[in-house]
C-alpha positions, 0 to 999 in steps of 0.5 A: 730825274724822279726817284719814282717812275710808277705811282698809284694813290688811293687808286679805287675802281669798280666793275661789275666783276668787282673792285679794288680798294685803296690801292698804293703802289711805288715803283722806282726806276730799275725796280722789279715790284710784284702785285701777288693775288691769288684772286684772277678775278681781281687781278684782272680789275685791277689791270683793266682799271689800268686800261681804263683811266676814263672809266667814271667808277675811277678814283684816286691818282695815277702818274707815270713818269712825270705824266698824270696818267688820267689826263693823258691822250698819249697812247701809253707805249708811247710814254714807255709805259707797256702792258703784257696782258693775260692773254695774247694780244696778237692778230693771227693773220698777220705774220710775226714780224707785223705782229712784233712791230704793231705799235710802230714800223720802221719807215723808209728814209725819205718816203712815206712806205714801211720798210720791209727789209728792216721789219724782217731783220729786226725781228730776225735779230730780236727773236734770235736774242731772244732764244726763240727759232721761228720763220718771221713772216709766218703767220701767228695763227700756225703757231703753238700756244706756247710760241705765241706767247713767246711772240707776245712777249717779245712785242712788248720788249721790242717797244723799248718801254721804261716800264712793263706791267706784267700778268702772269707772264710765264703762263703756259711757258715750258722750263726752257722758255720760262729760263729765255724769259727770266733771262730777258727780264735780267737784261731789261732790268740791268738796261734801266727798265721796271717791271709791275708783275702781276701774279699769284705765284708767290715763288716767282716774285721772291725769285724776281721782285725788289718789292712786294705788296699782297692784294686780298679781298681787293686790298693792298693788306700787306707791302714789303721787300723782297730781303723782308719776305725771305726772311719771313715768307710766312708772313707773306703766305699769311696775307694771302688767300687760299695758301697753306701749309700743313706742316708748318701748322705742327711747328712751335717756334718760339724763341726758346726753341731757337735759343736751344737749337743754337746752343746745341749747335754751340756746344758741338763746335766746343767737342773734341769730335773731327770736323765731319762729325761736328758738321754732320751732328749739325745736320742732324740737329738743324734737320731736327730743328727746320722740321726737313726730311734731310740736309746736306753740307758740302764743302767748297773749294773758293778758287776753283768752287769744286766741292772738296766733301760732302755729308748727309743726314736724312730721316729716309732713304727714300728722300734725294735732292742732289743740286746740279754743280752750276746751280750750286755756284749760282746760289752760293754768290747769291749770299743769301738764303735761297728758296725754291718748289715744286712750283717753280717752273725750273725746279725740276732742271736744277737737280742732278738726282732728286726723288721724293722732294718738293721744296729745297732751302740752301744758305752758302757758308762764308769765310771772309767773304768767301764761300767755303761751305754750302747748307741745303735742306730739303722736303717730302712735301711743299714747306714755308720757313719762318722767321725764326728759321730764318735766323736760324740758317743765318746762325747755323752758316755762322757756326759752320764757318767757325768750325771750318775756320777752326780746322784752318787754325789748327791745320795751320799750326798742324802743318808747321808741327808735322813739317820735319815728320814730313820732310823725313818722309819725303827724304825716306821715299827719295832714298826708297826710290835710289835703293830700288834703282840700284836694285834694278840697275844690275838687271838693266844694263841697257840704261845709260848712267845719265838715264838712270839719273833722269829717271830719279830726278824726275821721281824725287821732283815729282815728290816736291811738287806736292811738298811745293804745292802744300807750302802754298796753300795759305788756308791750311787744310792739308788737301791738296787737289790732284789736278794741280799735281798733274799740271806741276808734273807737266810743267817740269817734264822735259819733252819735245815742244812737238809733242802736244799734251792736252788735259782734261782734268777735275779738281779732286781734292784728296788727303796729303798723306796720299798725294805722293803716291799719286804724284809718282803714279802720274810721273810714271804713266807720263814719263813712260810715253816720252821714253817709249810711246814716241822712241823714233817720232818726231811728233805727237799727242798725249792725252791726260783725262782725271775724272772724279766718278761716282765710286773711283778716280779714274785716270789714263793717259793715252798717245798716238804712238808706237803702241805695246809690243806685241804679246805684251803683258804686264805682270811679266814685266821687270821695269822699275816704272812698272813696278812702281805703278803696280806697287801704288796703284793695286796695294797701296790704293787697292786700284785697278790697272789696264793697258790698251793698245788701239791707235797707241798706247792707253794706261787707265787707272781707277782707285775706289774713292775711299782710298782717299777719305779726307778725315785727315781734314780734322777739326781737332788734332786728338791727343 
């Protein structure tokens, strides 16, 4: 098989609209090439160039899978080769289903009649694959503009082409239908197929193409991948007509400036400052540099892609870009610098909060391979990176990863030096647990002995677990993620098998210093269903919710059990459980505590996100 599927030599061509001079094009199998013009007009020449293979006024060559094009009398679907014109080639008084199969209707095995049935289901398969909800025999003529493009569309999809070309395919489609048609285009690449896609939207062909080549003034005046022009769109926008971007205009970047921007960024990983601080000078100073309105860096967990923190530097309140969590993941496995603006027609459906923002730029920062870090810039208006930005990102993912790898090391070292401090604590907390035991022994002759053991074994166990937690993280950081906590809690807890627990739970990363207390407070709330939610039953249902909120951690654990006694309050309460929870819970955090009785028991918990401030996550022990 030919590398090359598509090919255009020294193609010439004239109307009376104008022509197209010159022309070269190479497209590959399983190759997405975008043709950018801002021109419509010459845009259409060369389409309809194209369609027009006997036209006189036609020069140079034209070959599609081994067949020379100009002297080919097979129709071109019929080749594979497909056109998906401007505007929509669609007979409206034909239904959906006629107008999805015009270039071929399945024929009925041994007679010489359309098969209907199998026109019907085709098209109901197809339409329903392709995200699109519509009655297939009704006629095109009652549908929206928008639904008529899409069964455009459609049709020439469902030929089965080798290669589509393509102009302007997203005109007129809202975000959701754009999303079904970039969906599709994915999936006919990754089954072999090549596309020429014909726009002026520059942004959709970085966001889809392999290859780009810029038409101006009826040339080709400039080709190169797609790799080539994310490094450098300007040089791309330069090529083209009619493109231009004010702020950059203000921008000196030489190499001079790139130079100094990567030594400030240098001598900042040399200070003594925490992690935070180094990561947020970095914002400041690369803000400065990409000429945005404000950065932000988040920090990423790699097994479960939640961000552990998050910081921001920016020139106004008055600027948001908040990305969406799945968006974030998607970028990140990317490795790549990602673009995007307001004129993409799915900006507006990738951000959880945005205001005052036209254009984003995102780099992941990698660890061996890994994402741990994630650098966003974003602008008031519609803004361009060069080159020398470009490089700059790349060294600026580089320098972050370094601090961060850095915090590793000494986290590393940190956790060996701190591990008999730690283990002291724990033996402390273990023997702080037993004396308040005992204490409350006297007042409590109702437990047996073997209760009060149970219920001091599963304190101390719910102390190792953190400790057992922390001997695993191989990366050093000295967090550790509450969701884990609950689920090792769980999975030593003694209870009835017909007892069904359910979870639902964020990872929420928070300090080690604090994941003790957290560790008792999940023992207790669940701990204290077993003894008293379920006394007397033989089954039952635990629901156990830790949520990450905008201000708080909230968690609750709620049963289907007996429920509170009645005139219960808890301040009147002398169980050490009790005790403990309220001890934690409003001292030591400064949290929150309500008990509901509503079809069982429910404890909810909030502790302001404050109390668990990861500036134990350090770049340097300070001495």
């Amino acid at each position: 098989m030919e590398d090359t599927l598509f090919r255009i030599n020294n193609f010439t061509y004239r109307n009376s609209d104008g022509m197209v001079e010159n022309i070269n094009i190479k497209i590959g199998h399983q190759e997405f090439h975008a043709l950018v013009s801002n021109n419509r007009s010459e845009q259409n020449i060369f389409l309809q160039a194209i369609m027009d293979l006997n036209s006189p006024t036609l020069r140079g060559e034209i070959s599609f899978n081994g067949h020379n094009l100009k002297r080919n009398q097979i129709p071109l679907h019929k080749l594979g080769l497909s056109i998906l014109n401007y505007n929509s080639m669609l007979y409206q008084n034909l239904s959906i289903a006629e107008n999805l199969h015009l270039t071929g209707f399945p024929q009925r095995k041994f007679l010489p009649f359309i098969h209907w049935k199998k026109v019907k289901e085709d098209s109901r398969s197809f339409l329903r694959k392709f995200g699109l909800e519509a009655n297939v025999l009704q006629k095109v003529k009652s549908l929206s503009e928008e639904n008529k493009r899409m069964v455009y569309i459609a049709s020439i999809f469902m030929q089965n082409p080798k290669l589509i070309i393509m102009h302007e395919p997203l005109e007129g489609l809202s975000e959701s239908n754009t999303t079904k048609v970039f969906k599709l285009l994915d999936e006919f690449k990754s089954n072999g197929g090549s596309i020429l896609y014909i726009t002026k939207q520059w942004e959709e062909a970085l966001k889809l193409s392999d290859e780009i080549s810029i038409m101006t003034n009826g040339k080709i005046v400039d080709q190169m991948s797609t790799q080539t022009a994310k490094k450098d769109p300007q040089r791309m926008l330069k090529s083209l007509n009619g493109y231009s971007y004010t702020r950059n205009n203000h921008i000196d970047q030489n190499t001079k400036k790139v130079i100094d921007a990567v030594f400030k960024s240098a001598e900042l990983l040399s200070s003594e400052y925490e992690l935070k601080d180094v990561l947020l000078l970095l914002a400041k100073e690369s803000t400065m540099f990409m000429n945005a309105d404000g950065c932000s860096i988040k920090l990423i967990d790699e097994s479960t892609w939640s961000i552990i923190d998050e910081l921001e530097y920016k020139q106004n309140d008055f600027v948001e870009a908040q990305l969406k969590k799945d968006v974030i993941v998607e970028i990140a496995k990317e490795n790549d610098i990602f673009y995007v603006n307001a004129n993409d027609k799915v900006f507006e459906s990738l951000f959880e909060r945005k205001t005052n923002v036209k254009t984003t730029i995102c780099i992941p920062v990698l660890i061996h391979s890994q994402v741990t870090g994630f650098i966003q810039f974003y602008y008031e208006d519609l803004y361009v990176y060069s080159n020398n930005e470009s490089r700059y990102l790349e060294t600026l993912a580089r320098h972050a990863a370094i601090a961060i790898e850095e915090t590793r090391l000494m986290g590393r070292s940190a956790l060996l030096q701190e591990s008999n401090h730690r283990i002291k604590n724990n033996l402390q907390s273990i023997i702080g647990i037993i004396s308040l035991q005992r204490n409350f022994v006297s007042d409590n002759s109702v437990q047996s002995v073997n209760e009060i053991l149970d219920d001091i074994i599963a304190r101390i166990k719910s102390i190792s677990s953190v400790h057992n937690l922390l001997s695993k993280d191989k990366l050093g950081r000295s967090i550790i993620n509450v969701k884990e906590i609950i689920e090792e809690i769980i999975s030593f807890s003694s209870f009835n098998p017909n007892f069904k627990i359910s979870l639902d739970l964020d990872d929420i990363f928070i300090p080690y210093n604090k994941a003790t207390s957290i560790a008792l407070v999940i023992n207790e709330l669940v701990t204290n269903c077993f003894k008293h939610a379920f006394k007397n039953m033989d089954y039952g249902t635990i629901c156990i919710k830790c949520k990450k909120l905008d201000t708080c951690i909230f968690i609750s654990v709620k049963d289907n059990g007996r429920g509170l006694p009645e005139g219960f309050d808890p301040s009147k309460q002398t169980s050490l459980g009790l005790s403990i929870l309220q001890g934690i819970v409003t001292s030591e955090f400064q949290g929150e505590m309500k008990f509901i009785s509503e079809n069982g028991t429910t404890i909810e918990v909030k502790i302001p996100s404050q109390s668990f401030s990861l500036n134990q996550y350090r770049k340097r022990e300070k001495s």
